[in-house]
Structures are given as C-alpha cells and as structure tokens.
C-alpha positions as CSV (number, residue, x, y, z in Angstrom):
1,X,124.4,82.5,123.5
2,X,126.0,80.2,120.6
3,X,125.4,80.8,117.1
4,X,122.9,77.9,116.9
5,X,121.1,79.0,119.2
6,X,120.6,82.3,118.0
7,X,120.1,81.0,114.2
8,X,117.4,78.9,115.8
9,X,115.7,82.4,117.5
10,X,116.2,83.9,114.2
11,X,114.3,81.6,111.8
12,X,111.6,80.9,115.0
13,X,110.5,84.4,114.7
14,X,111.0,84.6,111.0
15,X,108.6,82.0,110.5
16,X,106.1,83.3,112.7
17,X,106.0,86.6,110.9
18,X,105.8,84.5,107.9
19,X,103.1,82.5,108.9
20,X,101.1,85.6,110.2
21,X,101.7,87.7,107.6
22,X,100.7,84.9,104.9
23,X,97.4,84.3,106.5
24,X,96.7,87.8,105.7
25,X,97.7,88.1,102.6
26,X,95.6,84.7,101.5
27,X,92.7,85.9,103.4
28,X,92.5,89.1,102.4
29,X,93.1,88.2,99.0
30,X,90.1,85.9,99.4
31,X,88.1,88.7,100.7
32,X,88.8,91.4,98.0
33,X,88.9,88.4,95.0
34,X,85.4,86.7,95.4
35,X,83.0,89.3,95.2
36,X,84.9,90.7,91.9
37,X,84.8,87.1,90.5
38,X,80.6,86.8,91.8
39,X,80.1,90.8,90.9
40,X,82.5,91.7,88.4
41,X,81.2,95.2,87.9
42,X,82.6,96.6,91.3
43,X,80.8,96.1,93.3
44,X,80.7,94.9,96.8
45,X,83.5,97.3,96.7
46,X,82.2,100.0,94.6
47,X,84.7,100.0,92.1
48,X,83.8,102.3,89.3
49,X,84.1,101.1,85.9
50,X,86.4,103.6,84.9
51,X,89.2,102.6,87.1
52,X,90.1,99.9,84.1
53,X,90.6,102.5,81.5
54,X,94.0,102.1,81.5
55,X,94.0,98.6,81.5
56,X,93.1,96.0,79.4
57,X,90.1,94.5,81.2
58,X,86.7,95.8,80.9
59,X,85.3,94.2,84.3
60,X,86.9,92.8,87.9
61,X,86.7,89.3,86.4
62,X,90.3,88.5,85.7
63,X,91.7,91.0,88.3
64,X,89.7,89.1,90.8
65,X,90.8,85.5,89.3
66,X,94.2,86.6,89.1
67,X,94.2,88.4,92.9
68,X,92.6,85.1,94.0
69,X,95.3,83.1,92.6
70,X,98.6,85.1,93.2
71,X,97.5,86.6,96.2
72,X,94.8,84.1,98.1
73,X,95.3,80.7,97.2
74,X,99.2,80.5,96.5
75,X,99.6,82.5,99.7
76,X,97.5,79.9,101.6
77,X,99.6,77.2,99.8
78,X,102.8,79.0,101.0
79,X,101.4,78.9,104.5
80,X,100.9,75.4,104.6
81,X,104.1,74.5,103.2
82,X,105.8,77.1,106.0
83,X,103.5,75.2,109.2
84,X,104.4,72.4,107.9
85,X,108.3,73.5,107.9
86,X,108.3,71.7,104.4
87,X,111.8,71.3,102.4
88,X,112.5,75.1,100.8
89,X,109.5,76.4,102.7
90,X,111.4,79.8,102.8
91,X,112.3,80.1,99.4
92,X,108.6,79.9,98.7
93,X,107.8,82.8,101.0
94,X,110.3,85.0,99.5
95,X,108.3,83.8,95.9
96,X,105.4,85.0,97.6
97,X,106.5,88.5,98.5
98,X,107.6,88.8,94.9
99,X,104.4,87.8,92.9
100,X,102.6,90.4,95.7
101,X,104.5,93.3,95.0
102,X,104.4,92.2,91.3
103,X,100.6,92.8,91.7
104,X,101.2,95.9,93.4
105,X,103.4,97.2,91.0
106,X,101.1,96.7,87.6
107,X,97.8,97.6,89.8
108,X,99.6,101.0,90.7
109,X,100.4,100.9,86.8
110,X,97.6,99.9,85.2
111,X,94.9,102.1,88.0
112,X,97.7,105.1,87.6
113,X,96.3,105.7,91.0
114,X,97.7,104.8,94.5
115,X,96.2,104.8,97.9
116,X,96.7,103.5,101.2
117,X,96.6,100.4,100.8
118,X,98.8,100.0,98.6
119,X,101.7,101.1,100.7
120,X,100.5,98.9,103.5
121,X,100.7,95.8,100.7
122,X,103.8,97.2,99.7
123,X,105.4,96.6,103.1
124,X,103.5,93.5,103.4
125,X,105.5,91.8,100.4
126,X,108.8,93.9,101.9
127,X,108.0,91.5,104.9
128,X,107.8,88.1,103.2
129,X,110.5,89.0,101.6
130,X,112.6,89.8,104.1
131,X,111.3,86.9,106.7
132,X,111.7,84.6,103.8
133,X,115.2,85.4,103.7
134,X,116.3,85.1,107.1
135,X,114.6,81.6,107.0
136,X,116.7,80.7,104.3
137,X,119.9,82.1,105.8
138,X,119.1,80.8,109.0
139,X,118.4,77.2,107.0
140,X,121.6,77.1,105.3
141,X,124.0,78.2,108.2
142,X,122.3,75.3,110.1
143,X,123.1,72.7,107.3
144,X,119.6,72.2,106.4
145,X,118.3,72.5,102.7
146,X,115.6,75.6,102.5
C-alpha cells in the first residue's frame, strides 16, 4: 500500500472518530447545560448547592452558560467545520479537545470532587486531541493546508 494511500486511511478514520466523538460532546453538553441555565439551582440533575463552595458561583447559571458554550455549541461548530472538511478543520478539533479538558480540569478543581464521568470526558478530549492530530499530520504530509 503507498504512503498516500495509507495517509488517506489515516485521516478517513480520524475524522470519523472526530465527527462521532464531537456529536457527543456538543450533545451532551446541550443536555447537561440547558436545564442548569432553565433551573439553575440543580436541579434536573440534583445538584446540591453546596457543590459550588469552592467556587465562585452561587448557582448552575454560568457553569451551564459556560458548558453550553465551550462544550455544546463550539463543539457543534467544530463538527460542521470537520463534515464539511473545511480549511484547518483539524486544527480546530484539537482546539476542541483542549477547551474540554480545560473544563475538566477547573470542574475537578473548583468541585474538589471527581467521579466517573469525568474520566470518561477526560479520554473524550484525549480523543479529539489525538484524532485532531493525525488529521493534521495526515493534511500536511498530503500537501494540503489543515
């Protein structure tokens, strides 16, 4: 097999994983970020209020605003941009695994509590970061810009 071909293999794949593992994180950021923006005391989720006392909120609003931002709607942005095979397209899903573990990371921080979720987010964000490289690679060695 030539080295085009596999390059070409290598970022088909990638961006599938990408695209997959984008729609999850947008949706489920939708999913977890609405009802804390509509019911910012906790609850569909049954939060207690006390989970922010290390933090400097005092309800789910912002958390919720800022999950719906960084985590659903720039993640659904990053998917169109990768369907689309848009100019860079993999450079912004390797964004997108940043800002998500950046959210992990001061949620963990600011909760001072982790649960299983977290770790499965945590390798979530490992895999956009890691697909979004390989489509850059794969991009570059092929002469194309992204």
């Amino acid at each position: 097999m030539s080295e085009l071909n596999r390059g070409g293999d290598a970022m088909k794949k990638a961006r599938i994983v990408a695209i997959a593992t984008l729609m999850f994180t947008g949706l489920s950021g939708l999913v977890g970020a609405i009802p804390l923006i509509v019911n910012p005391g906790g609850e569909p989720w049954s939060f207690p209020q006390s989970l922010l006392q290390y933090s400097p909120f005092r309800s789910y609003l912002f958390p919720g605003i800022i999950l719906l931002l960084a985590n659903g709607l720039l993640s659904l942005w990053i998917l169109r941009l990768t369907v689309g095979k848009y100019p860079r397209f993999g450079w912004w899903v390797i964004v997108q695994g940043i800002v998500s573990l950046g959210w992990l990371i001061v949620e963990v921080a600011m909760l001072r509590l982790i649960v299983w979720p977290h770790y499965m987010y945590g390798a979530v964000a490992i895999v956009l970061v890691t697909s979004g490289i390989v489509l850059v690679r794969t991009n570059a060695s092929q002469g194309v810009v992204g």
